[in-house]
C-alpha positions, 0 to 999 in steps of 0.5 A, a space after each residue: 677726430 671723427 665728425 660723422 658716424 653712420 652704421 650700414 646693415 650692422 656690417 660696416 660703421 662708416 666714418 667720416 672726418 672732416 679735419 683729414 677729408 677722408 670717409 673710413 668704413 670699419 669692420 665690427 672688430 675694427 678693422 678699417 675696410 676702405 678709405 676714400 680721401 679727397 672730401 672737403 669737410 665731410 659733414 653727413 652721410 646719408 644711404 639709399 638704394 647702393 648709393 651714399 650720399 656725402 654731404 661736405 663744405 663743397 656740396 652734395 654727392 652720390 658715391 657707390 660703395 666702390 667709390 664710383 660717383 652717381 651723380 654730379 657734384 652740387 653746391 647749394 648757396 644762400 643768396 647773399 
């Protein structure tokens, strides 16, 4: 079950799905490009100049289109 769905450059749909921790990137015709596992919950994605940010239950985080991390992992808390 999708969650989250983005379009990059009329290119490529990205999809993420919280219920298997996986983000997919889809060809137009649907054919699946990559998938990159181990989110937890992704919620939202979010481009910026060659980098994707991801939100998830676990924080924020910066990924290349190759899957390699930009920046640190962040969790943002309310005080309690």
């Amino acid at each position: 079950m999708e969650h989250v769905r983005e379009v990059k450059d009329a290119s490529e749909l990205y999809v993420g799905n919280r219920v298997n921790h996986r983000i997919r990137t889809f060809a137009p015709e649907g054919e699946v490009l990559a998938e990159w596992t181990g989110f937890d919950a992704p919620s939202d994605l979010v481009f910026g100049r060659g980098v994707i940010y991801v939100a998830a239950a676990d924080g924020v985080s910066g990924w290349t289109s190759r899957r390699t991390s930009t920046s640190h992992h962040s969790t943002a808390r309310s005080a309690s």
